[in-house]
C-alpha positions in Angstrom: -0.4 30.0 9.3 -0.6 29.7 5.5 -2.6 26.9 3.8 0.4 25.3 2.2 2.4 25.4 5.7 -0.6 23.7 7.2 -0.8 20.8 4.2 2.6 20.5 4.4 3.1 20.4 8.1 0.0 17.4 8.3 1.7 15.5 5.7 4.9 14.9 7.5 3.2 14.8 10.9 0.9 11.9 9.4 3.6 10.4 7.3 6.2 10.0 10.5 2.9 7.8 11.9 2.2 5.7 8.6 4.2 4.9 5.8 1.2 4.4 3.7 -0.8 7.4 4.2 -1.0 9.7 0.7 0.0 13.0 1.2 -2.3 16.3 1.3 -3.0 19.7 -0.5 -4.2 22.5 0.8 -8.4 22.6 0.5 -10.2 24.7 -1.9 -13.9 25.5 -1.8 -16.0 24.0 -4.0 -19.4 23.8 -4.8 -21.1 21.9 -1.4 -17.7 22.7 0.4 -16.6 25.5 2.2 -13.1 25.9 3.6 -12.8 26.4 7.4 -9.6 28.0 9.2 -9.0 28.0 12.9 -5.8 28.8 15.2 -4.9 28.2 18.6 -1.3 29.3 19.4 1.4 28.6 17.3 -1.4 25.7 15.8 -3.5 25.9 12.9 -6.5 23.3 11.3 -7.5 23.8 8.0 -11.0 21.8 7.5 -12.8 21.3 4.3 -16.7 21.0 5.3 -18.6 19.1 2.1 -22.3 18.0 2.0 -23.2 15.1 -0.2 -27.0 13.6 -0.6 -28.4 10.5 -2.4 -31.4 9.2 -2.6 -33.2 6.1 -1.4 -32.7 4.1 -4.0 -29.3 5.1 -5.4 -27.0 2.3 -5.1 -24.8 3.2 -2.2 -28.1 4.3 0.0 -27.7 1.7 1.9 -24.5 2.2 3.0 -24.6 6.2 3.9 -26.9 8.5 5.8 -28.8 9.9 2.9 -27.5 12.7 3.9 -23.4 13.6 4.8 -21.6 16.2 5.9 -18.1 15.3 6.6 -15.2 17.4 7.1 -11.9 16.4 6.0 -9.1 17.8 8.8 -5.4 19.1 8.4 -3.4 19.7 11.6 -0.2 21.6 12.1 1.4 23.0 14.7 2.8 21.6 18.2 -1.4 21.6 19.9 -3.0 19.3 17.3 -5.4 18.2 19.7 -6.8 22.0 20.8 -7.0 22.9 17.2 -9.0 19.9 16.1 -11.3 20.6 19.6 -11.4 24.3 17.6 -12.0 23.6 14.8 -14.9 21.1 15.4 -16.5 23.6 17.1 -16.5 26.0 14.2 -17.6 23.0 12.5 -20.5 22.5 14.9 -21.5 26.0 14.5 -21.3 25.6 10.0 -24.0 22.5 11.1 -25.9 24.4 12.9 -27.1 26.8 9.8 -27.2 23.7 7.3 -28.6 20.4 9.1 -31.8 20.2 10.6 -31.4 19.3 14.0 -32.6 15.7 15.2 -32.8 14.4 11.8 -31.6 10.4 11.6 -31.2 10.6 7.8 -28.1 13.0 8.9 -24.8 12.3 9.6 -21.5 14.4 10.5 -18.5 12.1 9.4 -14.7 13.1 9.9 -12.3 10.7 8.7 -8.6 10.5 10.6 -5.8 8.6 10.0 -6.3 5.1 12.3 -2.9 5.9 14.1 -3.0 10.1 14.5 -4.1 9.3 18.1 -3.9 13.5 18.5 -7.7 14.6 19.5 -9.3 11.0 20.2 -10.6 12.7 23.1 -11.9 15.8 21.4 -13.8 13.9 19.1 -15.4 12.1 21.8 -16.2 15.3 24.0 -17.9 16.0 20.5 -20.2 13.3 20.1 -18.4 11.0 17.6 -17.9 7.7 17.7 -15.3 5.6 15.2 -17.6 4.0 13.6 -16.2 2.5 10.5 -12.2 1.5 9.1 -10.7 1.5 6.1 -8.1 -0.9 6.6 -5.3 -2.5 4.5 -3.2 -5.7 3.6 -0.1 -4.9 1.6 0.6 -7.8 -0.5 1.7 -10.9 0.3 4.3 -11.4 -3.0 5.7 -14.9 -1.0 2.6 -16.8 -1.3 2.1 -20.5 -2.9 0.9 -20.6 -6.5 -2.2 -21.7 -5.5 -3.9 -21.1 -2.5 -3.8 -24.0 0.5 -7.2 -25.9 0.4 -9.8 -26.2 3.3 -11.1 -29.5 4.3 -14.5 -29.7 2.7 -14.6 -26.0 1.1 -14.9 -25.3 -2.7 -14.1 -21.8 -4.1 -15.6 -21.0 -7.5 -16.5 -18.7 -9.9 -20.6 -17.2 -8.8 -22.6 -17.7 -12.2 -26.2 -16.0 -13.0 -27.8 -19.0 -11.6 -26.0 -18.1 -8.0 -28.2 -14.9 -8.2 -30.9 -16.0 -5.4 -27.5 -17.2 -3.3 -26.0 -14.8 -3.1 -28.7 -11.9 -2.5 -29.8 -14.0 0.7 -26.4 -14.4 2.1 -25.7 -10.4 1.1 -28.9 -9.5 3.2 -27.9 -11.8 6.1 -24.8 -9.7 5.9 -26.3 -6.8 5.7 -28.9 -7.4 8.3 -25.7 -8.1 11.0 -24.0 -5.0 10.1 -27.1 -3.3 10.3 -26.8 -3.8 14.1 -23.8 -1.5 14.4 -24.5 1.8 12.6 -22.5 1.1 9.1 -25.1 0.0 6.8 -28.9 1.3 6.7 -32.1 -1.0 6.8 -34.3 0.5 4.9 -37.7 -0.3 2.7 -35.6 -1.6 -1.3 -32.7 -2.9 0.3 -32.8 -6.0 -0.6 -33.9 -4.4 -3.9 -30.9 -2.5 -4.1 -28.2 -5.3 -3.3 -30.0 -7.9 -5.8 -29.9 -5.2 -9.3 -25.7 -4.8 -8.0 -25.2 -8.6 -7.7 -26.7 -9.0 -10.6 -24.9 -6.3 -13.0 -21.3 -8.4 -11.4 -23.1 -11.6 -12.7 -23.6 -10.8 -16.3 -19.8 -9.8 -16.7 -17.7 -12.3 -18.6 -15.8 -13.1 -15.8 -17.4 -11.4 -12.5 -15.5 -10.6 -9.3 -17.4 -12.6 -7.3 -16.8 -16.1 -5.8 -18.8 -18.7 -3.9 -17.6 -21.2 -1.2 -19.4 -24.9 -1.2 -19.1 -26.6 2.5 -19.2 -30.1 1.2 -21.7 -29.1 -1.9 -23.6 -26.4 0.1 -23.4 -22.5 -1.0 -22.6 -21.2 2.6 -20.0 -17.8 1.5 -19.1 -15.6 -1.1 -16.7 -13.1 -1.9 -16.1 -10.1 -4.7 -13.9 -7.9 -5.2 -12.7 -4.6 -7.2 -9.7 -4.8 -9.7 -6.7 -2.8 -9.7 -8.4 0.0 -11.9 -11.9 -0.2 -10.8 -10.8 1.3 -7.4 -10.6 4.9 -8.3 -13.1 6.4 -6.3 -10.8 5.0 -3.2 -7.3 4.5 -4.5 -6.3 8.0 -3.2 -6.6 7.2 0.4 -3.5 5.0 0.1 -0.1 5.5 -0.9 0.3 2.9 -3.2 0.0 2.7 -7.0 -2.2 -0.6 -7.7 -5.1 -0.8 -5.0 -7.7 -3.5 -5.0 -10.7 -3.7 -2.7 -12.2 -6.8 -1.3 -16.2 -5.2 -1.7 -17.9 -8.0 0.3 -17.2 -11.0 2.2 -20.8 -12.9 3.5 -20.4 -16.2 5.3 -24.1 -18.0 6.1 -24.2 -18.6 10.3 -24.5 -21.8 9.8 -20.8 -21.8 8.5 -19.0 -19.3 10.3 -16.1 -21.2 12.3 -15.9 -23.5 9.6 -12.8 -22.0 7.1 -15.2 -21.0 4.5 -14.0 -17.1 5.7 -10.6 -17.6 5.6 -11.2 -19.8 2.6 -12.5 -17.1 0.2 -10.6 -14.0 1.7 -7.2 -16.3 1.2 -8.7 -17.0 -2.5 -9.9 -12.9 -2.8 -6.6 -12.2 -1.9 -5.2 -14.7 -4.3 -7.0 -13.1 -7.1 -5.5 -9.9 -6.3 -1.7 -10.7 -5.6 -1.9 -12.0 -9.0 -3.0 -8.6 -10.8 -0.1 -7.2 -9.3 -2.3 -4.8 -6.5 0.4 -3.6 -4.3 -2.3 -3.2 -0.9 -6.2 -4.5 -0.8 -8.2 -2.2 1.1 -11.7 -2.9 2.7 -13.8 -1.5 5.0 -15.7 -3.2 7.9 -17.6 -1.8 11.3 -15.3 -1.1 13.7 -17.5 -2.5 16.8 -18.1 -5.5 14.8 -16.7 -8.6 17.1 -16.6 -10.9 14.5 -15.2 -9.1 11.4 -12.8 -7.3 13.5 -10.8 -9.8 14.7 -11.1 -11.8 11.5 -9.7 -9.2 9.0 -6.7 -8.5 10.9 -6.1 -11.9 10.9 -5.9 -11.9 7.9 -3.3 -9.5 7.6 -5.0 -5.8 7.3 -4.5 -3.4 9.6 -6.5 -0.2 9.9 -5.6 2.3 8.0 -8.1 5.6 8.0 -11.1 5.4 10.9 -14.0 7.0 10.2 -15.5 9.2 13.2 -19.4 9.8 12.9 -22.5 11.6 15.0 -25.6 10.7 13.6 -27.6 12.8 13.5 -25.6 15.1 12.6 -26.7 18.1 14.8 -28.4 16.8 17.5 
């Protein structure tokens, strides 16, 4: 089966599942990516196998393996799920003469649309786990003008001075999330997450909000504009995108409304700039988060399948 056919034929196949998804192209090799090609029947899978690496202290470390191989997957065919099971195996066998086997620092990723249910099982029989969503909230245009208060919470702008704040509730974040495979701890962490926080604090205006619980800083929020999103904005079929980066919410708080006080503001922000979805991401096992985001009206929209390490 031709390339194109195969695009073409994961497109629609994807499309009839999710309004939202974008649409695909047939792969081409590049440099850290090689094209792979299996059949099964009247199936086909076209997979594109890339490798990135970054280093310890690059500013997404803390947030990656330091070192990825992911394959992105195009189906076609009536058998999806005994092509993917065949083309993972090739894949498996690509891994085999590139990752040293054992290594923690590795990861295999494969991200799938949340609702292609085709090959769940394969993927398990594989060794992944859906470890991380990108979910979405299309915008809510029938909102008040301003958003509804919470008893004893105070959104506002973070300032330079809200620098020490906000790096101790971004490590207590961090620390949480930690516990479930999405985010590293690592020696320069905290390192890391302060230089960000403060490059968003010297900007004129920065995307970045913090929630007073009757005069305590207990939360914060920031965000990416419609424009900044580039380097996600493809994974969604939709022509503004903004992206709600980090919501942190001190224990002592949580239950309290200062969440759903700062994602309702976050999301405020946004519906204003005209972004026609918000996308985040957010552990999947995570029992807290979870439950709270789709509460809040996203829904997942790509999950992210990952072995770590990535041969074992």
């Amino acid at each position: 089966m031709h390339s194109d056919v195969i695009a073409t034929e994961h497109a629609a196949r994807l499309a009839a599942v999710d309004s939202l998804l974008p649409g695909s192209t047939p792969f081409e090799a590049a440099e850290n990516a090689v094209v792979l090609e299996v059949a099964t029947g009247d199936s086909a899978a076209s997979g594109l196998a890339s490798r990135v690496q970054v280093d310890r202290d690059a500013p997404n470390a803390p947030w990656r393996a330091l070192t990825e191989h992911r394959l992105d997957l195009q189906l076609a065919g009536p058998q999806p799920a005994a092509v993917l099971d065949a083309l993972l195996t090739r894949w498996d066998e690509h891994l085999r003469a590139v990752a040293e086997p054992g290594d923690t620092e590795t990861a295999a990723i494969v991200p799938r649309a949340s609702r292609d249910a085709a090959g769940a099982r394969e993927m398990l029989h594989h060794g992944f786990a859906p470890l991380r969503v990108v979910a979405v909230r299309p915008a809510q245009r029938l909102v008040p003008a301003t958003p509804l208060g919470t008893p004893g919470v105070k959104i506002r702008r973070a300032e330079p001075d809200d620098l020490e704040t906000a790096v101790a509730l971004g490590m207590e974040l961090h620390s949480y999330d930690a516990q479930y495979g999405t985010v590293n701890w690592r020696t320069g962490v905290e390192d890391i997450l302060a230089k960000d926080l403060a490059e968003q604090l010297k900007r004129p205006e920065p995307p970045l909000w913090i929630a007073e619980l009757y005069g305590r800083p207990l939360g914060m929020v920031s965000v990416q504009h419609p424009g900044e999103t580039g380097w996600i904005s493809g994974r969604v079929a939709a022509s503004r995108v903004g992206y709600l980066s980090s919501l942190a919410v001190a224990e002592a708080a949580r239950s309290s409304g200062v969440g759903t006080a700062l994602a309702t503001h976050a999301h405020h922000v946004l519906d204003e700039e005209g972004a026609d979805v918000v996308l985040l991401h957010h552990a999947a096992a995570n029992p807290l988060s979870t439950p709270f985001w789709y509460a809040q009206g996203y829904r997942p929209l790509w999950t992210y399948w990952q072995r770590r390490p990535a041969v074992r």
